[in-house]
N, C-alpha and C positions, 0 to 999 in steps of 0.2 A: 869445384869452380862455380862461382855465382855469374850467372848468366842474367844479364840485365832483360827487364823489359822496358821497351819504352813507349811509351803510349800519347795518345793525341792530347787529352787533359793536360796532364801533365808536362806536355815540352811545349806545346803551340807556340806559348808566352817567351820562349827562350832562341825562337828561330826568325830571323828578316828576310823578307823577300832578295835585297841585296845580295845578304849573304848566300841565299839559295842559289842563286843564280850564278854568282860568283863561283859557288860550288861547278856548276854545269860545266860552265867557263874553262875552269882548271883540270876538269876530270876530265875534258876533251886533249887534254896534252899527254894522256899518258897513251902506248902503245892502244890499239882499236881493238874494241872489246868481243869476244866470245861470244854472243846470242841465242837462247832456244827458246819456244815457246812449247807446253803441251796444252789442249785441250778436253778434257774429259767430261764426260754426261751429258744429258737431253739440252734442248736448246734453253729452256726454261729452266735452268739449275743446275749449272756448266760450271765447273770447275778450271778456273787459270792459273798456269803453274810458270813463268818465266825467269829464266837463271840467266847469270852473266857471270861472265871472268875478264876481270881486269887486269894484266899483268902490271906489279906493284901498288895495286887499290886493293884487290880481294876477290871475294867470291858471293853473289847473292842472290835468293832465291825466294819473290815475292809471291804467295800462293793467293789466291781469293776467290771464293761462293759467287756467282753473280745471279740471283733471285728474282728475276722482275715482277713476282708477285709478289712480293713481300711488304709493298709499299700499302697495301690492303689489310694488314695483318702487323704493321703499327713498328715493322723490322726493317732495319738499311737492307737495300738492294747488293750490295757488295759489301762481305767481310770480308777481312783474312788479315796474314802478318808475315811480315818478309824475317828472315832468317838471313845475317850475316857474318860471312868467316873469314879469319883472316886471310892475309897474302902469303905470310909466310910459314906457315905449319898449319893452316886450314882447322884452328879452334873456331868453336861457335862462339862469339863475341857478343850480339845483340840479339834479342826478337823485337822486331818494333810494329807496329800498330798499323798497316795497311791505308790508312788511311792519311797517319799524316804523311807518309810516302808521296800516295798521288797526287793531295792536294799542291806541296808543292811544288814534288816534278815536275805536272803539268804546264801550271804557269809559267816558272820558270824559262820552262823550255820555250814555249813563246816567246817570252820577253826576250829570251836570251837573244831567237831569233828576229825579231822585231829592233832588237839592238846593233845586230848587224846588215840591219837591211833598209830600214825606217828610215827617213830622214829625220834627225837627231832633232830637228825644230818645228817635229808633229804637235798641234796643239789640239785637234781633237780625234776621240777613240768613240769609233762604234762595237758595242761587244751584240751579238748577235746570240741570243738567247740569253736566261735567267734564271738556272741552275746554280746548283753549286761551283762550279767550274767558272761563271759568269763574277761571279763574288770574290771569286781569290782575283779575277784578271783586272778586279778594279785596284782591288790593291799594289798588286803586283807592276803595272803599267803604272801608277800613280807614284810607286816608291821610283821608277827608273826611268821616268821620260819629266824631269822638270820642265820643260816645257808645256805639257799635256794643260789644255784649259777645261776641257770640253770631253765628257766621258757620257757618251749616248747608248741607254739601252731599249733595242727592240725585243722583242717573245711574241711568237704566234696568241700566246694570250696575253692580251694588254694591261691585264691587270696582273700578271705574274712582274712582268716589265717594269708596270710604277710599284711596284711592293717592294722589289729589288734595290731601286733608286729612293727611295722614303730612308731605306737604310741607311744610305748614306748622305742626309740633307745636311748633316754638319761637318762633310768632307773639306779639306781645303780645295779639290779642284772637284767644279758643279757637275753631280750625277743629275740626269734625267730621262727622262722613257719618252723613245716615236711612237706613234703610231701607223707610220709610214715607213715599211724598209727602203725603197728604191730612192725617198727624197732625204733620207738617214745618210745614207749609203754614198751620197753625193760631195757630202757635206764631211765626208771623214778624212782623215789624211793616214789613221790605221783603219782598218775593219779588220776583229776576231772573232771569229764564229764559232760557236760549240751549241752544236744542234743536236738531238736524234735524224737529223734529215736522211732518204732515203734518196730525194731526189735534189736535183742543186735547185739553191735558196737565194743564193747569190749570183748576180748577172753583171758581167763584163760593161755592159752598156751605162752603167748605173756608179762605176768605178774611174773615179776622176785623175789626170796624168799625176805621177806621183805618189800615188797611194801606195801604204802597203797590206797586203792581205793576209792574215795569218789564220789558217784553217784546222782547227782540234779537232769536230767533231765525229766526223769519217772514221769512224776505225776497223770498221768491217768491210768482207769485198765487195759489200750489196749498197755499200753508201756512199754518198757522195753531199757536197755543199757547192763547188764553186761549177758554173754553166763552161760546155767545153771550150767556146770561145774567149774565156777567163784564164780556163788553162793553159790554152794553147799560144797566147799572148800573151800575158805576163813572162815577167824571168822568174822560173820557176826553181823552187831548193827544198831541201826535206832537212829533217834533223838526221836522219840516217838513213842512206842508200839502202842497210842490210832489213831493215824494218818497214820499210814502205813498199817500196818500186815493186814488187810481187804478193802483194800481204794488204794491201786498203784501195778499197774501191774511188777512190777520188783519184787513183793511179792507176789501176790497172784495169777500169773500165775505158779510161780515155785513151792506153796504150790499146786494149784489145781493137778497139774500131776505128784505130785508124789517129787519131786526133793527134798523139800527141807520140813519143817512140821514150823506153829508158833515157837514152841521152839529152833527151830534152830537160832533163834536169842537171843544172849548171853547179851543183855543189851541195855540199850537207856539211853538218857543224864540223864534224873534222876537217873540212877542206877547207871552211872560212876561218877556222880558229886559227890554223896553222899555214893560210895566206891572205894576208888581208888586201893582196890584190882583186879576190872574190868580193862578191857584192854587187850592191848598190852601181852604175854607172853615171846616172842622170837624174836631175833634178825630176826629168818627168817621167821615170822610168816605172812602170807597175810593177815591183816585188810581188812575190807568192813562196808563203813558208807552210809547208804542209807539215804539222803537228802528227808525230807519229806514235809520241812514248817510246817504248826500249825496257829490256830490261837494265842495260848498261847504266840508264840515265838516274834507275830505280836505286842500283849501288852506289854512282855517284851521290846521288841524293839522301844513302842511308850513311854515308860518311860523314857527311855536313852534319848530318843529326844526330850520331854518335857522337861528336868531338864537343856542340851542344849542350843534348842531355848530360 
């Protein structure tokens, strides 16, 4: 049996942000997925091992290195390659490439969320760092909010920020860098953040009626971006209940002390997919989508890019 591999080179050019999304979209309609994560090795070169089962999607299991010193020695911070198998007799079907996995899951999953919660006639995006992650959300936000005018980028280093924005000087909708997060931040009708932040970065005060907030870059229990008063105000929603609410510090520091309790969050992608009475209430209402990943999201996302490649 020839087992494909499929790699980031080689399919980039053959996948749309739309489609990705739409992928997310559709794979929340099948029965709710399986979840595990392992962790293995020192903090500095920790191996992730996360599996999901989807009854009627399949089976898959996205392994990756995460290096942070590797960035010294001229190597990506995170390898690896997911491995997927069928639904219905469990053949291995794909290896695919790690990488173009996450770039677009993540997005995605954003936007996904930002589609169900955004007011549909947001016309400017502040993205909140200028990573890799910062780069897919311009496009990603750009392919699915036509109304979007205004795509503002800040980074703790200012020059990361306009380096980012120079990228895209011949976009249809104007990329450009603050230097100022709190007078950025005022002026957005989304803010997406993907920080390394340990501490929050974003302040409720600074967040205009209406807005909506969509938060990536928390992924561990020690981190956090949005200030408790952000949290505990906003109408708050995750992409998945089984992935957050005990597992990322933008959640369960603000449960532990008090601020905020599990049920204060009103719904995750399965509940909005499958009622679209969920959401948005008011024009002036502040959404908050707390960006979690999944492996689930990882197999929806390996399908769309099987059928693809």
């Amino acid at each position: 049996m020839n087992i494909p591999l499929i790699t980031y080179d080689e399919t980039i050019n053959k996948l749309t942000w739309l489609g990705a999304i739409e992928a997310l979209r559709s794979g929340h309609l099948f029965p709710k997925a399986q979840v595990n994560d392992i962790f293995l090795g020192p903090a500095e070169g920790t191996l992730l091992s996360r599996g999901a089962y989807i009854e009627g999607l399949g089976y898959g299991v996205k392994s990756t290195t995460v290096f942070a010193g590797n960035s010294k020695i001229g190597l990506p911070s995170v390898q690896g390659a997911m491995l997927v198998f069928s639904h219905e007799h469990g053949q291995l079907t794909a290896i695919i490439e790690s990488k173009l996995i996450t770039e677009f899951k993540t997005a995605a999953d954003s936007v996904l969320g930002a589609s169900l919660l955004a007011r549909p006639d947001s016309e400017t995006l502040l993205i909140v760092g200028a990573g890799t992650v910062a780069r897919s959300l311009i496009k990603a936000y750009g392919a699915a909010f036509p109304n979007l005018k205004n795509i503002i980028v800040w980074a703790r280093r200012a020059e990361k920020a306009e380096q980012l924005a120079q990228e895209f000087i011949d976009n249809d909708i104007n990329v450009s860098f603050a230097a100022d997060l709190p007078s950025a931040a005022r002026k957005a009708d989304i803010i997406s953040t993907a920080t390394m932040a340990r501490e929050p970065i974003l302040k409720y005060d600074w967040i205009k009626p209406g807005a909506h907030v969509d938060l990536i870059g928390a992924y561990k229990a020690d981190m956090r971006e949005a200030d408790d008063k952000l949290i505990s105000t906003g109408s708050l929603f995750v992409d998945s209940r089984k992935t957050t609410i005990n597992h990322i510090g933008e959640l369960t520091i603000p449960i532990a002390n008090g601020t905020i309790t599990a049920e204060s969050i009103k719904g995750d992608l399965y509940d909005m997919i499958n009622d679209s009475s969920l959401g948005r209430k008011s024009e002036t209402e502040i959404t908050i989508f707390k960006n979690g990943g999944g492996a689930h999201l990882d197999l929806m996302m390996a399908n769309y890019i099987i059928a693809k490649a």
